[in-house]
C-alpha positions as CSV (number, residue, x, y, z in Angstrom):
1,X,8.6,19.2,21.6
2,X,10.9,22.5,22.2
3,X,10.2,24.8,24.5
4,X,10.5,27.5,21.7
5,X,7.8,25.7,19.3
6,X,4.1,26.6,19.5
7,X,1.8,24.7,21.6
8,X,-1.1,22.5,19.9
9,X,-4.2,24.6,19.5
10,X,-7.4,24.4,18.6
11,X,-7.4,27.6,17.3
12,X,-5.1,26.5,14.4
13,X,-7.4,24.0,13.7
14,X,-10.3,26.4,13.0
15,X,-8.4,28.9,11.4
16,X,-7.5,26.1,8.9
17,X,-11.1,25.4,9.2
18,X,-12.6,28.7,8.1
19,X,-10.5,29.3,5.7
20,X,-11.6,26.2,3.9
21,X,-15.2,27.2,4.5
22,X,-14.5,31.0,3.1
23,X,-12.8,29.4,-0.3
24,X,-15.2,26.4,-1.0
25,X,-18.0,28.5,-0.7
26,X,-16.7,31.5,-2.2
27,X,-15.8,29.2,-4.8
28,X,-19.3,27.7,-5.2
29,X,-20.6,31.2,-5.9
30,X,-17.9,31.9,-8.1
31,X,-18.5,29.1,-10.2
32,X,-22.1,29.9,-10.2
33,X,-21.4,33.5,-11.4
34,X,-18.9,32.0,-13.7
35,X,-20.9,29.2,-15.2
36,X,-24.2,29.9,-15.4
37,X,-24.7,32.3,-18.6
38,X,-22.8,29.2,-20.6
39,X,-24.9,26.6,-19.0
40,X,-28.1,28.3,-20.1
41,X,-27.1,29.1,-23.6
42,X,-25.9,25.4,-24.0
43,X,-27.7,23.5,-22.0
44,X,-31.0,25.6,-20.8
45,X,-30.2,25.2,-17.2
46,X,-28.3,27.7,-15.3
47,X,-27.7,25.6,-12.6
48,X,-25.9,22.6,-14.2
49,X,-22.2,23.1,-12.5
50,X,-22.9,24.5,-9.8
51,X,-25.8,22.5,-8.6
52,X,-22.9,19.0,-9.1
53,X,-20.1,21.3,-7.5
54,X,-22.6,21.2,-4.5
55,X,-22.8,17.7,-4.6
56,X,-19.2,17.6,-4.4
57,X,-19.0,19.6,-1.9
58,X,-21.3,17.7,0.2
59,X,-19.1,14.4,-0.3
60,X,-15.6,16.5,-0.1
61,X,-17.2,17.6,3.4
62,X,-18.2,14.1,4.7
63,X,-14.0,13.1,3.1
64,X,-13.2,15.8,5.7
65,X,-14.9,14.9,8.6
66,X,-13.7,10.9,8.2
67,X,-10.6,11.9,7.7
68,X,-10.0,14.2,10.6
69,X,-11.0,11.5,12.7
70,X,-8.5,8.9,11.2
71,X,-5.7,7.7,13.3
72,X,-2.3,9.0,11.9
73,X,-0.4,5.5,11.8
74,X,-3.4,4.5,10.1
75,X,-2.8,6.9,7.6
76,X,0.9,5.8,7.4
77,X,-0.3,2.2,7.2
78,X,-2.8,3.0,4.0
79,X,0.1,4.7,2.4
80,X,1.4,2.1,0.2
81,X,-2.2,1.5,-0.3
82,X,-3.2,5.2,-1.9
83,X,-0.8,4.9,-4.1
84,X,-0.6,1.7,-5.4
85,X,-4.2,2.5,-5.7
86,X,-3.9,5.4,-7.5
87,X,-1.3,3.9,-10.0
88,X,-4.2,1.1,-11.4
89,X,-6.6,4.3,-12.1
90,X,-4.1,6.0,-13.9
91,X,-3.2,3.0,-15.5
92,X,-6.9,2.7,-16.6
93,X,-7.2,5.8,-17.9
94,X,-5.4,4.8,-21.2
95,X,-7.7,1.8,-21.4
96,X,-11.1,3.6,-20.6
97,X,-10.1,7.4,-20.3
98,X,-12.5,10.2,-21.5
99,X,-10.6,13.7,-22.6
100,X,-10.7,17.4,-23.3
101,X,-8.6,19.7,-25.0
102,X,-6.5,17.7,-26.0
103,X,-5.7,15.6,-22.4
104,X,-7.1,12.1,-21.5
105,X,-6.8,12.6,-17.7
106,X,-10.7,11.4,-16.4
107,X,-12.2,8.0,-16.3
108,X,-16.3,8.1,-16.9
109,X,-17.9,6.5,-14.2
110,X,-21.5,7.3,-15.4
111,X,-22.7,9.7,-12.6
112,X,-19.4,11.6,-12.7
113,X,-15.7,11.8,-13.6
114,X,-12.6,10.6,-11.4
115,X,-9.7,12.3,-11.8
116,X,-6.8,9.4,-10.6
117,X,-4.0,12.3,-10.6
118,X,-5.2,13.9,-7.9
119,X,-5.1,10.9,-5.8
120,X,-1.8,9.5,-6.9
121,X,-0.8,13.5,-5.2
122,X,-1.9,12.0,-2.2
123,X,-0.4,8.8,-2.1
124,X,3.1,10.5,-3.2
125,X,2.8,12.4,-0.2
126,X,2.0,10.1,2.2
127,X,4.7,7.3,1.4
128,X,7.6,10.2,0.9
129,X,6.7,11.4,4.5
130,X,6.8,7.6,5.5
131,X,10.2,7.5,4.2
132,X,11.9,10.4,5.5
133,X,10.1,10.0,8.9
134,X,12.2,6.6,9.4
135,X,15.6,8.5,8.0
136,X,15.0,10.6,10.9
137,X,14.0,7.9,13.7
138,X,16.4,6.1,12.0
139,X,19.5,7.4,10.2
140,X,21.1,5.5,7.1
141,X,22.7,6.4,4.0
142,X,20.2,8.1,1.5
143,X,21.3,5.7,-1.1
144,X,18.8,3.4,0.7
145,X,16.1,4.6,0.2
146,X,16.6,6.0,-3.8
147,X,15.3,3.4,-5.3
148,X,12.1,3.1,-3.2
149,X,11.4,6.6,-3.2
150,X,11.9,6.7,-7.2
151,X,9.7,3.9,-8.1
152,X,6.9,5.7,-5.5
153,X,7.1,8.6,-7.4
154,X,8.5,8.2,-10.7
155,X,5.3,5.7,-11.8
156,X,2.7,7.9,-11.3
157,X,5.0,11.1,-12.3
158,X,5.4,9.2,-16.1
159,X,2.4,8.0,-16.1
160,X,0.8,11.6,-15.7
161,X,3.0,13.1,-18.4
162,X,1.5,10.5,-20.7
163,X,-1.7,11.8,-20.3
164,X,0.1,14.6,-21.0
165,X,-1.1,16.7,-18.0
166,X,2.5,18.5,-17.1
167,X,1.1,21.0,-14.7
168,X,-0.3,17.7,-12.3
169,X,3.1,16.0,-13.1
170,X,5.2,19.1,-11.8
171,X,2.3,19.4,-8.6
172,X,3.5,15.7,-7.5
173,X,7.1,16.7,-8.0
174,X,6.9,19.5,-6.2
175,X,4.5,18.2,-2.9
176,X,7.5,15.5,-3.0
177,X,10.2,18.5,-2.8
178,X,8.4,20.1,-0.4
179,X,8.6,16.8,1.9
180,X,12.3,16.5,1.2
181,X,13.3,19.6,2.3
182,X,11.0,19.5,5.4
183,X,12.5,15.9,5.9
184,X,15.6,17.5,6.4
185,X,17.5,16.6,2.8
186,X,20.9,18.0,2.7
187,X,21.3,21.5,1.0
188,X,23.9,20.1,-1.6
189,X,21.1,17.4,-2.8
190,X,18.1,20.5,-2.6
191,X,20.2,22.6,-4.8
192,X,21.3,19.6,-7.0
193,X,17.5,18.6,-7.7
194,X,16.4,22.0,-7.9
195,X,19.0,22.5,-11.1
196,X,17.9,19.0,-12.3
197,X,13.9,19.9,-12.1
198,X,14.6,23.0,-14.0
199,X,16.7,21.2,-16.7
200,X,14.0,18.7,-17.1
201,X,11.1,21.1,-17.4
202,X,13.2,23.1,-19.9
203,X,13.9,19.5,-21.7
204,X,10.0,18.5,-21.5
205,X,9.0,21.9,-22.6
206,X,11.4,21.4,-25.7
207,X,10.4,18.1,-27.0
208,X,6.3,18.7,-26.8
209,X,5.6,21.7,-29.5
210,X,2.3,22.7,-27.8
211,X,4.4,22.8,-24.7
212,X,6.7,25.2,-26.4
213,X,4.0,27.2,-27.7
214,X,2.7,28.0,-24.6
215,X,6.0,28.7,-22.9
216,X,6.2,31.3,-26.2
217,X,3.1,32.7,-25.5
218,X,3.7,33.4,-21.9
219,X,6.7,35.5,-23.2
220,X,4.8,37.6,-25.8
221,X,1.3,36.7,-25.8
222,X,0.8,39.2,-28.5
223,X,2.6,37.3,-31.0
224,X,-0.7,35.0,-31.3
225,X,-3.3,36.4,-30.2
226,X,-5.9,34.0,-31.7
227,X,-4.0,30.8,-30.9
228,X,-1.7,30.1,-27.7
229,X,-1.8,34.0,-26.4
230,X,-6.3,34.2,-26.5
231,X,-6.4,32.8,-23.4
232,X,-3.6,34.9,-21.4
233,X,-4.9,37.9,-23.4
234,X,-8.5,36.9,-22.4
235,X,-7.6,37.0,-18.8
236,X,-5.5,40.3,-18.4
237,X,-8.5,41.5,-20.0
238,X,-10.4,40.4,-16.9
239,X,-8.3,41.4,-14.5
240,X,-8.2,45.1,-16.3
241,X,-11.5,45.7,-16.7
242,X,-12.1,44.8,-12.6
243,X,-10.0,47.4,-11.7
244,X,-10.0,47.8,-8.1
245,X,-13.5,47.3,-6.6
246,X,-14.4,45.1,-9.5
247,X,-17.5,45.6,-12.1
248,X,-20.1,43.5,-9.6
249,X,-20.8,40.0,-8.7
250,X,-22.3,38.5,-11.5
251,X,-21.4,41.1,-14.0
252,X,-18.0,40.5,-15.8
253,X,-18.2,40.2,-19.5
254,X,-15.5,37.7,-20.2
255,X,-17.9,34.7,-19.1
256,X,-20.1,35.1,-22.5
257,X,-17.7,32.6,-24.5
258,X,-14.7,34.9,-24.4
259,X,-12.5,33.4,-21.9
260,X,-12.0,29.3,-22.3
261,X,-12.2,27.6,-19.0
262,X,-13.8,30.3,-16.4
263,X,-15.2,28.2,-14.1
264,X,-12.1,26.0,-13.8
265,X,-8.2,27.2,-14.4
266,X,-9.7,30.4,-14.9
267,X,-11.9,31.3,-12.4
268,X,-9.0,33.4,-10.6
269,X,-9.7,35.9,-13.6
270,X,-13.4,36.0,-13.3
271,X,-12.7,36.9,-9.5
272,X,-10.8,40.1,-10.5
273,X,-13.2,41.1,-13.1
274,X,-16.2,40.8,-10.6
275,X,-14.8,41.2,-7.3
276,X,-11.5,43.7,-8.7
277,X,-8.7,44.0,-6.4
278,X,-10.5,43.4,-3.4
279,X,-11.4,39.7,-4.1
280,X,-8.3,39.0,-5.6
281,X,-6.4,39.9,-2.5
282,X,-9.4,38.2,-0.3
283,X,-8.6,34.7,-2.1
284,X,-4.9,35.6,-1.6
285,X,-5.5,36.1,1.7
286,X,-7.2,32.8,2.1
287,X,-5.0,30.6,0.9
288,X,-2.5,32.6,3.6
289,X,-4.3,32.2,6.6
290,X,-4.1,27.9,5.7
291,X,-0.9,28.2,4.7
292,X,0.2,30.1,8.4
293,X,-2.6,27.4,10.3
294,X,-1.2,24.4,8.4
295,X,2.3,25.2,9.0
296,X,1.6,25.9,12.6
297,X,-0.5,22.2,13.2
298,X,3.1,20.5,11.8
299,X,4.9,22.4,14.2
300,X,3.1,21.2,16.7
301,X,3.0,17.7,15.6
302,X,3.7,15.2,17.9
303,X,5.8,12.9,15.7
304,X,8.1,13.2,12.3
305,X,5.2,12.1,10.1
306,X,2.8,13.7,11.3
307,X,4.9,16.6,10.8
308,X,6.3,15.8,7.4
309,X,2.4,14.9,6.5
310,X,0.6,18.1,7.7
311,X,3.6,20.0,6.4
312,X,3.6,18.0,2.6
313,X,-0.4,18.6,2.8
314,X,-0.2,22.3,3.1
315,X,2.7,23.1,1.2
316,X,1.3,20.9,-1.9
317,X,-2.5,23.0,-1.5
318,X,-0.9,26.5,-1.0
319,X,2.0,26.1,-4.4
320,X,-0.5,24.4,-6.1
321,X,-2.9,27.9,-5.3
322,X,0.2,29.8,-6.4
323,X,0.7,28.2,-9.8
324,X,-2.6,28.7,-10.9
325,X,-2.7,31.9,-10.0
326,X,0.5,32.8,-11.3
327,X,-0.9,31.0,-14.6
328,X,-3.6,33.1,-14.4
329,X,-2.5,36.4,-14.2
330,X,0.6,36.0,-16.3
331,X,3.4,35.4,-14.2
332,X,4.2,31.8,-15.8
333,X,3.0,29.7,-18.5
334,X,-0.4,28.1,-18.6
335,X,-0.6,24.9,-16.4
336,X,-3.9,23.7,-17.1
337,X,-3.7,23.5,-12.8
338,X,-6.8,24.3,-11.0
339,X,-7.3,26.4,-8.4
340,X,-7.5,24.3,-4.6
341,X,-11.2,24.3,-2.9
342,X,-12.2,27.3,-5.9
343,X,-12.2,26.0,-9.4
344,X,-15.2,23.3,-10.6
345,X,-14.0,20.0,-10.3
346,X,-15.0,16.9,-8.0
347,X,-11.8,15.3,-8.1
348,X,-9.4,18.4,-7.3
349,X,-12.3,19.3,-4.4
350,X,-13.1,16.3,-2.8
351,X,-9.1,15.2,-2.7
352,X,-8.4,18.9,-1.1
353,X,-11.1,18.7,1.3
354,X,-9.9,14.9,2.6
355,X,-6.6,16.4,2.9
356,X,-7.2,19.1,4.8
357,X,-8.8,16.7,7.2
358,X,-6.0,14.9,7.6
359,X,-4.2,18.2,8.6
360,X,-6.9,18.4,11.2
361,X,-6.0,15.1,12.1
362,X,-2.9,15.3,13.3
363,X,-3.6,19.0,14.9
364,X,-6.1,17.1,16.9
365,X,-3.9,14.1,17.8
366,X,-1.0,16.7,19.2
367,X,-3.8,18.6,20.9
368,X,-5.2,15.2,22.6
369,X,-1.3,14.5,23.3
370,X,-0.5,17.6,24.8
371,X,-3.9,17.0,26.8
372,X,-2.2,14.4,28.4
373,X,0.4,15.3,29.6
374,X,-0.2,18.4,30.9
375,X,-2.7,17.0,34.0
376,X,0.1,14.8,35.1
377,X,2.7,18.0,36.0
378,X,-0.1,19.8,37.5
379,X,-1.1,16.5,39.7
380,X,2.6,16.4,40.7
381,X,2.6,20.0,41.5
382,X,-0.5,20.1,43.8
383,X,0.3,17.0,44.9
384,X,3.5,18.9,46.2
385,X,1.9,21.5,47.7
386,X,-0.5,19.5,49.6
387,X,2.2,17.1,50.7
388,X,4.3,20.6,52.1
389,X,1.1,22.2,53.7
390,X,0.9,18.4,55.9
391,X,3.8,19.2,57.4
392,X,3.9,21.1,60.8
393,X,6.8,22.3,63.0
394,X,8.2,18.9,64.0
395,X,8.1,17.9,60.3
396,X,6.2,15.4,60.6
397,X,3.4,14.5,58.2
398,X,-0.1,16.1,59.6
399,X,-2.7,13.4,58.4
400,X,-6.7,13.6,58.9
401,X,-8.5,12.6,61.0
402,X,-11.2,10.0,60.5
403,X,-14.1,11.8,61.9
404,X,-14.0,15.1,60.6
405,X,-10.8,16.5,59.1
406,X,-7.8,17.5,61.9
407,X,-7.0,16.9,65.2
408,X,-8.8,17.4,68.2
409,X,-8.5,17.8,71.9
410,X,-10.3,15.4,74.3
């Protein structure tokens, strides 16, 4: 490690750490606030969602714990693993899938839903940052490692936009960019794949119509405001009538059956209406404070994967943060992305919380790293010191005596 990098921390580890704690629990009450007029008028119980994002929560939080206690080259071991994992539930969904609006993306395990996208997130992550971690122990040509990389990605990546769940797709491709450029991919190939990503969004939003629709709505949602603009329309709304303190937890008006989706995509919008300005910014804020503690555990990481792992983590949490919100408040098309450790969802929380503790992981490996090396230049230091003060005028060693410490005269 540079002298001119930061030194492990623990205090990076629990500002990562309460700012997980702030949003999944802000989130919780969100969801409450969000969900609980629907839930009674449908189902006659308030407490339906939030009572099983709870019980997420709870599992999401034991995922944590595990995790941050996992080994790191365990973690690169299980790589392959996650994913290859990952592809068979995807693959299962078209075989024993349930859906909404429009998406098959959940498989019905009876108790709950699994959501195998989130997963295969993980598991792109995790054997991208294997692969550019050897480029740099190891440099080769990058043609070796194309086709390897491109099978690890590109299955799950088609299998996802078969779903068709585009905003997940472009969430993988884009925790995989993020691991590229950390991994140190040449600035010719960054700017060729960022020109080829656009191009192929703009070809994927072209050949799906509902795609286009949206994309047309997030120009002028005005033009149909009872079909692809309600929802953007719906949300402004939200954020509007919050203003700057916001109308009051528990308060906003949009929740009664206006806006689609408030306790999940949309919660971002019930936040303004409630909390105004204030929360918006506080959620903001959040997600920036893990952002600045997550970048600062890779820093300090005391390998290339562990640095290209706590690095892809973050980076994929925080953009994913970014696109809902930007969804939200109309600053690009509607993703259908929720919002990290916030939105309802067991999937999207429980994966978020297990990767946050494998952030913590490798914080706490560099920390126990550090740990151990520092004892051995201050041994050699004191040892030093007391080898020096031994000496006397003839420069010869002075050693104890055996009866008391220092010589005496008979």
């Amino acid at each position: 490690m540079s002298s001119s990098a930061p030194r492990p921390s623990a205090v990076d580890r629990y500002l990562l750490l309460g700012a997980t704690v702030f949003l999944a629990l802000g989130g919780l009450l969100m969801i409450f606030s969000a969900s609980s007029a629907r839930d009674f008028l449908e189902l006659g119980d308030s407490w339906v969602h939030v009572r099983n994002q709870a019980l997420f929560l709870l599992v999401g939080t034991v995922g944590l714990a595990a995790a941050s206690r996992f080994p790191v080259k365990l973690v690169r071991t299980l790589g392959w693993w996650v994913l290859g994992g990952s592809d068979l539930l995807l693959l299962l969904v078209f075989v024993m899938g349930v859906g909404k609006w429009g998406a098959t993306r959940w498989i019905d395990l009876g108790f709950t839903t699994l959501q195998p996208s989130e997963f295969a997130k993980l598991g792109c992550v995790l054997v991208v940052a294997s692969i550019m971690a050897d480029r740099i122990d190891r440099p080769r040509p990058l043609k070796d490692d194309l086709i390897e990389g491109g099978l690890a990605v590109g299955i799950p990546f088609v299998f996802v936009m078969l779903q068709p769940d585009m905003g997940t797709a472009m969430s993988i491709l884009l925790a995989v960019f993020i691991v590229l450029v950390l991994g140190g991919l040449p600035w010719r190939l960054i700017v060729t794949t960022v020109l080829g990503g656009l191009g192929g969004v703009a070809a994927l939003i072209l050949l799906a119509p509902y795609r286009a629709g949206r994309f047309l709505a997030f120009l002028n949602p005005a033009a149909d405001p009872q079909g692809a603009g309600y929802q953007i329309i719906q949300a402004k709304l939200a954020f509007g009538s919050g203003g700057i303190l916001g109308l009051g937890l528990g308060m906003s008006r949009q929740k009664y059956l206006y806006l689609p989706a408030a306790h999940t995509d949309f919660i971002f919008a019930i936040i303004g209406e409630e909390l105004g300005l204030i929360g918006a910014v506080a959620v903001v804020l959040g997600f920036a404070l893990m952002c600045y503690a997550g970048v600062r555990i890779a820093l300090t990481a005391k390998d290339s994967y562990s640095r290209l792992l706590a690095g892809g983590l973050v980076g994929m949490i925080v953009t994913q943060a970014l696109i809902n919100m930007g969804s939200v408040t109309g600053l690009m098309p509607v993703t259908g992305v929720p919002l990290p450790l916030v939105s309802y969802g067991g999937s999207s929380l429980v994966f978020t919380l297990a990767c946050i503790g494998l952030i913590l992981a490798v914080g706490r490996e560099a920390a126990g790293s550090a740990a151990r090396v520092r004892p051995k230049s201050h041994e050699t230091e004191g040892s030093a010191r007391a080898r020096s003060g031994e000496r006397r005028g003839n420069g010869r060693p002075r050693l104890s005596g055996a009866g008391g410490g220092g010589s005496r005269r008979n």
